[in-house]
SENUMAR-246744 format. One record per atom (N, C-alpha, C, CB): residue in one letter; atom name; x, y, z; residue number from 1. Coordinates in Angstrom, 3 decimals, always signed. Glycine has a CB too. Layout:
REM residues N
REC residu atome     east    north       up num
REC      A    CA        X        Y        Z NUM
...
REM end
This chain:
REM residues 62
REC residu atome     east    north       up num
REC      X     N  -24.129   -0.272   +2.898   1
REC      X    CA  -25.307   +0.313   +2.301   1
REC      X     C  -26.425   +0.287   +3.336   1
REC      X    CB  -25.716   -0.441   +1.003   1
REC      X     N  -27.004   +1.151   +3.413   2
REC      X    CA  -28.075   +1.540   +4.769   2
REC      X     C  -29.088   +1.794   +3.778   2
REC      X    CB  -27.710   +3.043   +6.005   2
REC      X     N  -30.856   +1.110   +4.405   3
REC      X    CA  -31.918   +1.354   +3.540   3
REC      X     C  -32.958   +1.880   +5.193   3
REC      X    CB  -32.460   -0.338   +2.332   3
REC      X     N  -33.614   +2.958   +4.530   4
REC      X    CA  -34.471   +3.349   +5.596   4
REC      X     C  -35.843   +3.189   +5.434   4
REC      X    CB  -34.279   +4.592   +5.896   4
REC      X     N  -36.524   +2.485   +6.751   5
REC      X    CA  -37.872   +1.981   +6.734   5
REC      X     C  -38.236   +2.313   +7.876   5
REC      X    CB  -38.108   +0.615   +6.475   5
REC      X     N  -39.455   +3.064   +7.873   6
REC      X    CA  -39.953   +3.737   +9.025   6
REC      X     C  -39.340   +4.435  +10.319   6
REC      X    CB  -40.607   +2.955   +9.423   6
REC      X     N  -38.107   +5.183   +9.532   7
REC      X    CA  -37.173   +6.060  +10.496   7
REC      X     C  -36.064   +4.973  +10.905   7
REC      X    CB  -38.062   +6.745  +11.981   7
REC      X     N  -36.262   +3.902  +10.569   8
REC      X    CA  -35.126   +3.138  +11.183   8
REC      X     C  -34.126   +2.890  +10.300   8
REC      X    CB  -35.504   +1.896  +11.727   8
REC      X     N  -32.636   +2.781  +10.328   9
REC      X    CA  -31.371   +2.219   +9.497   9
REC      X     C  -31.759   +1.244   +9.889   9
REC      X    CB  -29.841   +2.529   +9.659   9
REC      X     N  -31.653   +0.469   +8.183  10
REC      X    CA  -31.621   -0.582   +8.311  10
REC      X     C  -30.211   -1.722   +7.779  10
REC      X    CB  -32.777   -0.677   +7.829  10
REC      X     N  -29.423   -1.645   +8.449  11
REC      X    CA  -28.206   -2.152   +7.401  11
REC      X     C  -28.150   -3.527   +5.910  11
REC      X    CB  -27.146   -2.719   +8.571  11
REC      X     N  -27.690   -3.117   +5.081  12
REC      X    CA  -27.974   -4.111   +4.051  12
REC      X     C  -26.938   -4.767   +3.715  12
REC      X    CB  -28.495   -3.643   +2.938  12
REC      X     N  -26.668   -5.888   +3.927  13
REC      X    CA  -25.280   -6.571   +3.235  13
REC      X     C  -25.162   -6.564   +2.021  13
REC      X    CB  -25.041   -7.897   +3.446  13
REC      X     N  -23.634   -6.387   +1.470  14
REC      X    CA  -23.689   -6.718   +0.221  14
REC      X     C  -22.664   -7.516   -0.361  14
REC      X    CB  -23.804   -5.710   -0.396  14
REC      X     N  -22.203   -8.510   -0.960  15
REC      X    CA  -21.499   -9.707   -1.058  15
REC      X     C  -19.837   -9.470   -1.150  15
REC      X    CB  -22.076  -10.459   -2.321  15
REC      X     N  -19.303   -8.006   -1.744  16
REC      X    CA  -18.407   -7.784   -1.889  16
REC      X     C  -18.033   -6.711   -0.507  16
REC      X    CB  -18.370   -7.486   -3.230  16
REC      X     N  -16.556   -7.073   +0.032  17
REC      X    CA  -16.012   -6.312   +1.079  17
REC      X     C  -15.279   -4.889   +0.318  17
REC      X    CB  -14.893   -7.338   +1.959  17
REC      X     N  -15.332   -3.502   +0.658  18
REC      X    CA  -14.815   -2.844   +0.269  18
REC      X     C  -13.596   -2.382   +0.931  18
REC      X    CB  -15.539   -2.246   +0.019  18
REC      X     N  -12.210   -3.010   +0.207  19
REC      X    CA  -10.892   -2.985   +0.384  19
REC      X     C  -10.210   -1.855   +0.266  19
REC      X    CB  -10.393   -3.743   -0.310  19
REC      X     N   -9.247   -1.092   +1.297  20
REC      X    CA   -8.287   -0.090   +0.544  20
REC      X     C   -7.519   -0.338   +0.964  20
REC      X    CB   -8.293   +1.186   +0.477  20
REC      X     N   -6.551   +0.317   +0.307  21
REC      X    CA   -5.426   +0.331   +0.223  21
REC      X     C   -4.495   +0.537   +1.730  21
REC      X    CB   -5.312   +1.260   -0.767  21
REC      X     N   -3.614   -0.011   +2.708  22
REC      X    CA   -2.914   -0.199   +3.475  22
REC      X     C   -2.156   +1.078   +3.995  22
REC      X    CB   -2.298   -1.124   +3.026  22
REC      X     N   -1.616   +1.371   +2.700  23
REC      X    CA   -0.880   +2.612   +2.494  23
REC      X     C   -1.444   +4.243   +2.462  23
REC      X    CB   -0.331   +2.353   +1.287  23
REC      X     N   -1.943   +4.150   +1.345  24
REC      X    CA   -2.596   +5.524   +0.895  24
REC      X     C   -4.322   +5.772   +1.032  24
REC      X    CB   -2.208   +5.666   -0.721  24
REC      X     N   -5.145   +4.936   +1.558  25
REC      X    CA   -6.439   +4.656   +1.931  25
REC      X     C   -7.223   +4.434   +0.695  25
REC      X    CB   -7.000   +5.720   +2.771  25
REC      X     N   -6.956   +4.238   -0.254  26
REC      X    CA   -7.723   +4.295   -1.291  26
REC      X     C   -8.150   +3.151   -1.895  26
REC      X    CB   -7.215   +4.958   -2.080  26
REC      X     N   -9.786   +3.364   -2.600  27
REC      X    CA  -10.120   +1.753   -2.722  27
REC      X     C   -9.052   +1.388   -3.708  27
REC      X    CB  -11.786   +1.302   -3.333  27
REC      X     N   -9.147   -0.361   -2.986  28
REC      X    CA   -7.841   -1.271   -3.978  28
REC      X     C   -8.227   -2.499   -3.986  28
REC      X    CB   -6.185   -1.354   -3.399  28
REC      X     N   -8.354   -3.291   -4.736  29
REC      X    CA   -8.756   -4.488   -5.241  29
REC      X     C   -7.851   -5.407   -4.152  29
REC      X    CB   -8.443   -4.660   -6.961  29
REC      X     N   -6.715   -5.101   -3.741  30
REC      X    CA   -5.043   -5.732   -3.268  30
REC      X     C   -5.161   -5.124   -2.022  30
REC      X    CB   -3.404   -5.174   -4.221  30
REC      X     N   -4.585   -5.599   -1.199  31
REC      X    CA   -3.664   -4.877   +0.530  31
REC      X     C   -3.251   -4.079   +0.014  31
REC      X    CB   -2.343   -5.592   +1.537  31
REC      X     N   -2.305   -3.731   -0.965  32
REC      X    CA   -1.826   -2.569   -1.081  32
REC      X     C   -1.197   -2.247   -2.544  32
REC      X    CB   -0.924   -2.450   -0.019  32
REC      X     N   -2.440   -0.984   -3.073  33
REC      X    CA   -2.361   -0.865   -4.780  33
REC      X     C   -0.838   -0.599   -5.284  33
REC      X    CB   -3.369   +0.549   -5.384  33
REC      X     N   -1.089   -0.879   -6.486  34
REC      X    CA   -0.022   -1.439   -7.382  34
REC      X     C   +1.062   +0.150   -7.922  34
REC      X    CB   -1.008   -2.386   -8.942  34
REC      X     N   +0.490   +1.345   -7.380  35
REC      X    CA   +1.352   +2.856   -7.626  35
REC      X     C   +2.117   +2.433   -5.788  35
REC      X    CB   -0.129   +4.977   -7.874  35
REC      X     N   +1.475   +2.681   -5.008  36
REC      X    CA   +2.008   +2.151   -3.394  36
REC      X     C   +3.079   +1.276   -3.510  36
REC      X    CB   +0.874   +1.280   -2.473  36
REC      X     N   +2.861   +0.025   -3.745  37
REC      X    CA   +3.684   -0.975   -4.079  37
REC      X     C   +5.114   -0.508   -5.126  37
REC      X    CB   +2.677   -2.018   -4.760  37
REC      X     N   +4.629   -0.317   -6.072  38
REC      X    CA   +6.107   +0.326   -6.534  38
REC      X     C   +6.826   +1.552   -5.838  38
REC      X    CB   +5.968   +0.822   -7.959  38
REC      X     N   +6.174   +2.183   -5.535  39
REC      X    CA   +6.826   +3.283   -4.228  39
REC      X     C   +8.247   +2.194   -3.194  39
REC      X    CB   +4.936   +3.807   -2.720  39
REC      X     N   +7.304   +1.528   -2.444  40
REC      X    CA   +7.508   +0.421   -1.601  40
REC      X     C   +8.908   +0.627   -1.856  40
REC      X    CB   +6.805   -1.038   -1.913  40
REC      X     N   +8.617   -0.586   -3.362  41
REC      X    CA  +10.047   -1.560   -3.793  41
REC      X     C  +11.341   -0.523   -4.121  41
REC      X    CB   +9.714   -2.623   -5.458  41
REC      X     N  +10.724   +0.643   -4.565  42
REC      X    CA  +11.810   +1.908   -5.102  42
REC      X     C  +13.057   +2.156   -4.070  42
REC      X    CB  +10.913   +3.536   -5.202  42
REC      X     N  +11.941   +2.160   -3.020  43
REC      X    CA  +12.757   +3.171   -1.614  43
REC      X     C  +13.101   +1.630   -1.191  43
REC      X    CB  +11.523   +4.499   -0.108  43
REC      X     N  +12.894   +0.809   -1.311  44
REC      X    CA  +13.544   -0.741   -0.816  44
REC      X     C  +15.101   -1.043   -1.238  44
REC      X    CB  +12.602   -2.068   -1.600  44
REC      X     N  +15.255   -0.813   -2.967  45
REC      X    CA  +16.044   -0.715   -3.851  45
REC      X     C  +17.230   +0.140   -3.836  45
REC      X    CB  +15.410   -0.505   -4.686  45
REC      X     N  +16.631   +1.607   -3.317  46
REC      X    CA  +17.329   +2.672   -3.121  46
REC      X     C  +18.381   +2.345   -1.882  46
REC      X    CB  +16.350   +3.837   -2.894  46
REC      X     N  +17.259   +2.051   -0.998  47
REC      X    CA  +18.067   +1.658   +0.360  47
REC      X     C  +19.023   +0.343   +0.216  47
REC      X    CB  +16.936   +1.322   +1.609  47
REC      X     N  +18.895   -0.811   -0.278  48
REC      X    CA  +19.768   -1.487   -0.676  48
REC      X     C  +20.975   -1.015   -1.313  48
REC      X    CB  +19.252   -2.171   -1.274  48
REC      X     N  +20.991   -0.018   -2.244  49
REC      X    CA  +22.080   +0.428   -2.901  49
REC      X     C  +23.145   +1.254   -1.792  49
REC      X    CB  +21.519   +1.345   -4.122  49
REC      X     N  +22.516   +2.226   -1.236  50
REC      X    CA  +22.904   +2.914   +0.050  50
REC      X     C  +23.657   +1.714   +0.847  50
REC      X    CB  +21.499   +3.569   +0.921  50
REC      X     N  +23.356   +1.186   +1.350  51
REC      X    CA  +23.958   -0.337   +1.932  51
REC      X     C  +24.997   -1.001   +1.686  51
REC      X    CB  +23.294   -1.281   +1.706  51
REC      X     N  +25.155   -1.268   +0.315  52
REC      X    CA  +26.026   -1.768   -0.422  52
REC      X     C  +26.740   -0.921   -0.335  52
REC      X    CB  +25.797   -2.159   -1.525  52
REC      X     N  +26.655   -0.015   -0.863  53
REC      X    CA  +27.931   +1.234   -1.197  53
REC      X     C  +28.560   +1.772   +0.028  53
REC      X    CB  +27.320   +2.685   -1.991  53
REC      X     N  +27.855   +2.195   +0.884  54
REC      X    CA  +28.765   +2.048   +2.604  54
REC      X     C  +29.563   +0.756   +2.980  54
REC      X    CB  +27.588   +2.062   +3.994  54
REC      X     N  +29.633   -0.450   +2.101  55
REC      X    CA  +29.780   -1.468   +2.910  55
REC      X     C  +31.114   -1.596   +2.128  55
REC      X    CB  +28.617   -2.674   +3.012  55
REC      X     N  +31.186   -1.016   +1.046  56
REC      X    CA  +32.369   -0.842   +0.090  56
REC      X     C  +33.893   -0.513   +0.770  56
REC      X    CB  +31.965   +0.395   -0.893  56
REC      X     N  +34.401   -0.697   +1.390  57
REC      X    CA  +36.005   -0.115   +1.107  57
REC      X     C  +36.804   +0.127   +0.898  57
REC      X    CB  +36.515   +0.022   +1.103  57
REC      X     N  +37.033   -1.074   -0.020  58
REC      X    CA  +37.953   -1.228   -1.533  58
REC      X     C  +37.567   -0.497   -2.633  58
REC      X    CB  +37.941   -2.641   -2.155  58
REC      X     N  +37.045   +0.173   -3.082  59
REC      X    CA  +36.206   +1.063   -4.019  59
REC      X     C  +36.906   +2.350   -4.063  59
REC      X    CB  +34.671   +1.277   -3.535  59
REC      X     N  +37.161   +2.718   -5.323  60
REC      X    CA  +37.549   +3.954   -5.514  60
REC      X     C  +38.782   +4.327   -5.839  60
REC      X    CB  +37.296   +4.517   -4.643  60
REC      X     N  +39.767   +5.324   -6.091  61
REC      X    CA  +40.871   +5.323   -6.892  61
REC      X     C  +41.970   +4.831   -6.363  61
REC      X    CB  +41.133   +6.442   -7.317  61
REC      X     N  +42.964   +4.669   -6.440  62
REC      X    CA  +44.307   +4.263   -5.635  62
REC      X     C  +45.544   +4.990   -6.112  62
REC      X    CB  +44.629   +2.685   -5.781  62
REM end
């Protein structure tokens, strides 16, 4: 917050830091808001499954 006094900026502190988001830039209370975060874990999940299932070789009909 900037207050101007006789042509000059004057910078003003104010007690709270304004945080965004890591990911998507947007203000967030958190490192990184809670729609981001489930994104995250989805494609985390997804990719785990992918993983598993390549790792399979016994799988499938006989």
């Amino acid at each position: 917050m900037e207050e101007k006094t006789n042509n000059k900026k004057v910078e003003v502190k104010t007690g709270a830091k304004k945080r965004v988001c890591m990911v998507c830039g947007k203000p967030s209370p958190a490192t990184i808001c809670e729609p981001c975060e489930a994104k995250i874990r989805g494609e985390a999940l997804e990719h785990k499954h992918e993983v598993e299932k390549a790792g399979r070789t016994d799988t499938g009909r006989k």
